[in-house]
C-alpha positions in Angstrom: -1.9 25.3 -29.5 1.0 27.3 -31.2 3.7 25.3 -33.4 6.2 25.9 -30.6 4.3 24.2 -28.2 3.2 21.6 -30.8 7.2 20.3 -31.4 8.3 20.8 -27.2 5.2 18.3 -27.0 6.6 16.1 -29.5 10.1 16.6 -27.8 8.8 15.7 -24.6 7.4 12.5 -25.4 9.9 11.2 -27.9 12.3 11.9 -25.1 10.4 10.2 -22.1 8.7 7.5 -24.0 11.4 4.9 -24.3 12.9 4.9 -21.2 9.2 5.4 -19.6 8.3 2.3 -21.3 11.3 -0.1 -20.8 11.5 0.7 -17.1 8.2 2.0 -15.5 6.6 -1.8 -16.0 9.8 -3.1 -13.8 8.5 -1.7 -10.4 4.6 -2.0 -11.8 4.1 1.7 -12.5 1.7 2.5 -15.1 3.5 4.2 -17.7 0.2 6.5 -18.8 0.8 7.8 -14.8 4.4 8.2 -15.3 4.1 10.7 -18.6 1.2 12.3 -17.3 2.7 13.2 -14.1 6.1 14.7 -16.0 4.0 16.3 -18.1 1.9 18.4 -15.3 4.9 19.0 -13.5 7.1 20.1 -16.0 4.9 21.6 -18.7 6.0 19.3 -21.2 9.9 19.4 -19.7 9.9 23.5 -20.4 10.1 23.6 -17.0 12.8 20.2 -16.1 15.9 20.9 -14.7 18.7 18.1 -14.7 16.1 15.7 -16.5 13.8 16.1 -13.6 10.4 15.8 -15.1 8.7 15.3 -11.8 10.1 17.9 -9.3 11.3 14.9 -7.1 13.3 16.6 -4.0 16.6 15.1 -3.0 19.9 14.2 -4.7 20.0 12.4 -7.9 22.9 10.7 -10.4 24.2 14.0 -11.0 23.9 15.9 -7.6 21.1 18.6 -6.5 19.6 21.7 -7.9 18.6 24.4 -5.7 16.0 26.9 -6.2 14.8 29.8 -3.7 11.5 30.3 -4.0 9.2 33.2 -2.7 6.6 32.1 -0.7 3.4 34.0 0.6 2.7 33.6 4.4 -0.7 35.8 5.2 -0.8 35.0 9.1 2.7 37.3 9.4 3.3 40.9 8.6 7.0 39.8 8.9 9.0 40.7 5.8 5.7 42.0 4.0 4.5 38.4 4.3 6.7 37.0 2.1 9.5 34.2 3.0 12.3 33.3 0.6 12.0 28.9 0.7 14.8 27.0 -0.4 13.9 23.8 -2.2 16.5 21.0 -3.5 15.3 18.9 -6.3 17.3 16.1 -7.4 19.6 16.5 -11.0 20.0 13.3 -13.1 22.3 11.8 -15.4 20.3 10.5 -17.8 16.1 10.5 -18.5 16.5 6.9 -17.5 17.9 7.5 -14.3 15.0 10.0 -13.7 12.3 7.5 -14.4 14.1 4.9 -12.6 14.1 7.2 -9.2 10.2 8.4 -10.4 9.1 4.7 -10.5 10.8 4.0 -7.0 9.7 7.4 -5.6 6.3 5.7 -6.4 6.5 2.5 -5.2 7.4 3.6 -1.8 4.3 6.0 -1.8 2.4 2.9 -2.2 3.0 0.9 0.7 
């Protein structure tokens, strides 16, 4: 591991760790699921947009982020096989507000 990825690890967690841990016991989310999950996701929040560690789709505290994506479709010579995708994932306020709509986001895929 390079010293650049060393310190955005060290960012990451000192970022997430406090509101992950004040607010992920609340709605009985493990918090060790909660950072692991950001940190897949987001690859250590190089890749978060609008403190959206987990991707989650949908509007957040500060609105939507769109991304077009390319994707591959092999059953159709249309376009090459190729289709542009749009995708919305939700922008937040704050890193609480993200773990706050994580920890709900998980709850409901619970029951």
């Amino acid at each position: 591991m390079s010293p650049i990825e060393k310190r955005q690890q060290e960012v990451f967690y000192s970022t997430l760790i406090g509101p992950v841990m004040a607010i992920c016991p609340n709605y009985g989310v493990d918090p060790r699921k909660c950072l692991k999950d950001a940190a897949l996701r987001s690859r250590f929040g190089k890749y978060a947009i609008g403190n959206n560690y987990w991707k989650l789709p949908g509007h957040g505290s500060a609105g939507q982020h769109q991304l077009i994506t390319i994707r591959r479709t092999p059953h159709s010579s249309e376009n090459g096989g190729v289709q542009p995708e749009v995708r919305r994932f939700a922008v937040f306020k704050t890193v609480a507000d993200a773990v706050e709509a994580y920890c709900k986001h998980e709850k409901r895929s619970r029951t």
